[in-house]
N, C-alpha and C positions, 0 to 999 in steps of 0.2 A: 444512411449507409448500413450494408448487412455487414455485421462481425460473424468471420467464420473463424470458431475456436479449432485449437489442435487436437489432431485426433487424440486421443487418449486408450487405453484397453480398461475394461472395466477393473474394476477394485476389487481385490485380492481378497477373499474370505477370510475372516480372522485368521486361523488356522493355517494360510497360507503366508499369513503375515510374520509370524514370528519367528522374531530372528532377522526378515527382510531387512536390506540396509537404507538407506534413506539421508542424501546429501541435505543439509542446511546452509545456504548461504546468507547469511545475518546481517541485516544493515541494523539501522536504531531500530529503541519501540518496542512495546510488550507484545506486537506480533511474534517474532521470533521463539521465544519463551511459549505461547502461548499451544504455538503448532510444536514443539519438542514434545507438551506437554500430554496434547493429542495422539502423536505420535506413539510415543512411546506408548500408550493407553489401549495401540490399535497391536501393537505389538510389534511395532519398526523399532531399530537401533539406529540411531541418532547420530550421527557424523558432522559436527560442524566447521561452519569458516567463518572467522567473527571479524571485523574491523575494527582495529587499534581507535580508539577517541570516537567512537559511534557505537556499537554494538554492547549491550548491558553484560557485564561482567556477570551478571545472575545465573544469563545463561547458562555456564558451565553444571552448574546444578541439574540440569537438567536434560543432560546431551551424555553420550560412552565416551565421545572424543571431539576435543575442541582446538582446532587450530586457528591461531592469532595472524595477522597479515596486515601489513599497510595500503591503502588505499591502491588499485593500478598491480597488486604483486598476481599477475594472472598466473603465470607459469606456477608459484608458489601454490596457489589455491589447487590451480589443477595436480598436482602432483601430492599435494594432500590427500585427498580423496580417493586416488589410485591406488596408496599404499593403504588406505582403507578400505578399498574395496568397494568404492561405491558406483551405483552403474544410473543409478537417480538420484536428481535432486531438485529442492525449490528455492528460490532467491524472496525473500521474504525483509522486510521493514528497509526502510530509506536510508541513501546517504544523501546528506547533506550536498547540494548542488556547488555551494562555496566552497567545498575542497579542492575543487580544481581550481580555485586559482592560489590556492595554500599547501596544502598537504599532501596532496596526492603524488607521489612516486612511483611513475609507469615504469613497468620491465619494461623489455622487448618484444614481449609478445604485446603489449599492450600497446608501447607505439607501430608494431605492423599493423593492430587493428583500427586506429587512429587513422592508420594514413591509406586506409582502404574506404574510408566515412567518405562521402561528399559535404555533409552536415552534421555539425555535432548535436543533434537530437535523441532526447530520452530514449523514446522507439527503435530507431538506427544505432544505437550503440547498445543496447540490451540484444535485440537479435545478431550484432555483428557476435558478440561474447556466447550468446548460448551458440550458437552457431559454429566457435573454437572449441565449446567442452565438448558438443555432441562429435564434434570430428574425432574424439578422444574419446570417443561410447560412453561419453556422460551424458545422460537426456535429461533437460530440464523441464518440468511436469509444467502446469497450470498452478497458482498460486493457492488455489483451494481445493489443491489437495489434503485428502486426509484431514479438510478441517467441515464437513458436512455438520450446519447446525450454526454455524457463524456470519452467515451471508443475512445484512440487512432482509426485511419482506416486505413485499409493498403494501402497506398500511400505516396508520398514525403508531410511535412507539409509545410513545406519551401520555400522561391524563387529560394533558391538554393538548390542542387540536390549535392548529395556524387560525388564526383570527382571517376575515375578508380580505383586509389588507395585505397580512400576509404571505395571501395566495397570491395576491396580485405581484408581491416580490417575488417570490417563488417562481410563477409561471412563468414572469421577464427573466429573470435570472438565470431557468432552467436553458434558455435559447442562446444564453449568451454566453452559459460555459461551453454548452458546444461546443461554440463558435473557438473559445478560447481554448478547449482542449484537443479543435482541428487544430491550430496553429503549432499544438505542442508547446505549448505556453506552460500552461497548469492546470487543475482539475478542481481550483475550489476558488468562487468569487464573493463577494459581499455584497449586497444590497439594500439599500432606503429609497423610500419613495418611486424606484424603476430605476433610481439611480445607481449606477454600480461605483462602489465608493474603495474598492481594491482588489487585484488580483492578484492571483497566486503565484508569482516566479519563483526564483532560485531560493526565494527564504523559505517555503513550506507555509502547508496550512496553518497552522498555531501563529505567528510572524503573520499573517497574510490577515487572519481574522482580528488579532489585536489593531492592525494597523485602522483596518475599516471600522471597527467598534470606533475607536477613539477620534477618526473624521466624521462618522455618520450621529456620537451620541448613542443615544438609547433606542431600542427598537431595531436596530440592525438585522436581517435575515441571510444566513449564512446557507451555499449552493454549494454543493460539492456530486460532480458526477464525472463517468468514464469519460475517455476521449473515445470517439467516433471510430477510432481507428485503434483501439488499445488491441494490444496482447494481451492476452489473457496470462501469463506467465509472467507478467511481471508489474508492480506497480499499481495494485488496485487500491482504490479510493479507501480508507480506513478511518472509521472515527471513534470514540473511547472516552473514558471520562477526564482525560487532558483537555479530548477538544470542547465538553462544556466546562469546565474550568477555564478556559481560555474563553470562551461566549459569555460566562457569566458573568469576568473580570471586566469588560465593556460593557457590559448590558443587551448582548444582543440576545434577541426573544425566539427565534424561530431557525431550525435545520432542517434541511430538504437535501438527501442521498441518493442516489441511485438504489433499486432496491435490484436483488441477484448479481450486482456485481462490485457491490462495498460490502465491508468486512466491518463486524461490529466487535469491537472488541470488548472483555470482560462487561459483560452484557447489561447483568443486574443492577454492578455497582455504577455503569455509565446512567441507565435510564432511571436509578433511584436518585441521581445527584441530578437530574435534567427533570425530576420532577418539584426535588424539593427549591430549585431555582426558578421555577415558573417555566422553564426554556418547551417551547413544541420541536418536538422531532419526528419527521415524517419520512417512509422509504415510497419511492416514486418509480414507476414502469420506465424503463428507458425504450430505446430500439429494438426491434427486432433483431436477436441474434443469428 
């Protein structure tokens, strides 16, 4: 399937940058922080929207203005930004899938957009939302914006390189997230022997990877790539030195990413701890965009 990304206008020259405003909307995760970090470096001022019990309180260090919101407060978020003046924005790091049957407290804008879903899917409910800001001239960019230098490449990261085997994980696994990220399932599966021993639902990668280390034992090879049908603006594949910390707590040996369209974060200190682990990490060509 071809992904056609949204249009975008090209990138503002430095000099055009400064001072531009630049919406944040924060789930968990060192993404958040990491693109403030960038941002600010490019010469945008930083406007954020953080989520109460998800989003790192560090952030604020690192943003002009940060406003707090519980999970669902859409009217709150958008009327943040207003009064800041922001006319762009990126939605950057995860919420947790289990809030909604816990925490989350929808306005009213958010049960209209609810009761306009036919399917409560990732996809379908991220475009129903950007889709309410842009009504409100807030345009929501592409998630890698302004982070030029962070996107997996395709090649091995690592000293070490997937063993035979491996590949042979890898290559099964590669068809079968796919498959699992047409359904809108999730975007990261585990593998032994071709056997796929966990997937990824509403617990998140880290939860998804423990669960299969601990069925499959040692040698595990961990899959993570886009969904066939992803937006580009939201929700791209990210992994970090959480996630070999989490691979190397089970013993699993090998990662295989999408390469241009996962998000590596803190770069050096992920691929120095994935070396001193033994762990292979490889970025791999996906589709035709």
């Amino acid at each position: 399937m071809t992904i056609k990304s949204h249009e975008r206008p090209p990138a503002p020259g430095h000099g055009e940058r400064i001072g531009q405003r630049i919406g944040l909307i924060a789930g968990n995760g060192r993404f958040p922080i990491i693109f403030a970090e960038n941002a600010r470096r490019l010469g945008y001022v930083v406007s954020a929207v953080a989520h109460i019990g998800e989003t790192d309180p560090e952030l604020a260090q690192h943003v002009e203005n940060i406003h707090w919101i519980k999970i669902g407060q859409l009217n709150k978020l958008i009327k943040a930004f207003k009064n800041d003046g922001v006319r762009q924005a990126v939605m950057l790091g995860g919420i947790k899938k289990t809030h909604v049957f816990t925490t989350v407290r929808p306005d009213l804008r958010t049960l209209a957009i609810a009761g306009r879903l036919r399917a409560f899917k990732d996809d379908a409910i991220l475009r129903e939302f950007a889709a309410e800001l842009e009504g409100e001239g807030i345009r929501i960019c592409e998630s890698t914006f302004g982070l030029d230098g962070i996107l997996v490449e395709e090649s091995p990261l690592t000293k070490r390189r997937p063993t035979r085997k491996e590949w042979d994980d890898i290559r099964y696994g590669w068809e079968v997230a796919r498959e699992i990220g047409r359904l809108d399932i999730g975007q990261c599966i585990v593998v032994k022997d071709r056997v796929v021993v966990a997937v990824e639902a509403v617990e998140g990668t880290d939860q998804a990877i423990r669960r299969g280390g601990e069925l499959a034992g040692e040698g595990a090879v961990v899959v993570k790539r886009c969904k066939p049908q992803q937006d580009l603006r939201f929700d791209l594949p990210a992994i970090g030195p959480k996630t070999i910390q989490t691979m190397a707590s089970v013993k699993a040996t090998a990662l295989a990413v999408e390469a241009g369209r996962s998000v590596l974060l803190d770069r050096r200190d992920m691929i120095e701890q994935a070396d001193r682990e033994g762990i292979a990490v490889v970025g791999i060509a996906g589709e035709e965009r």
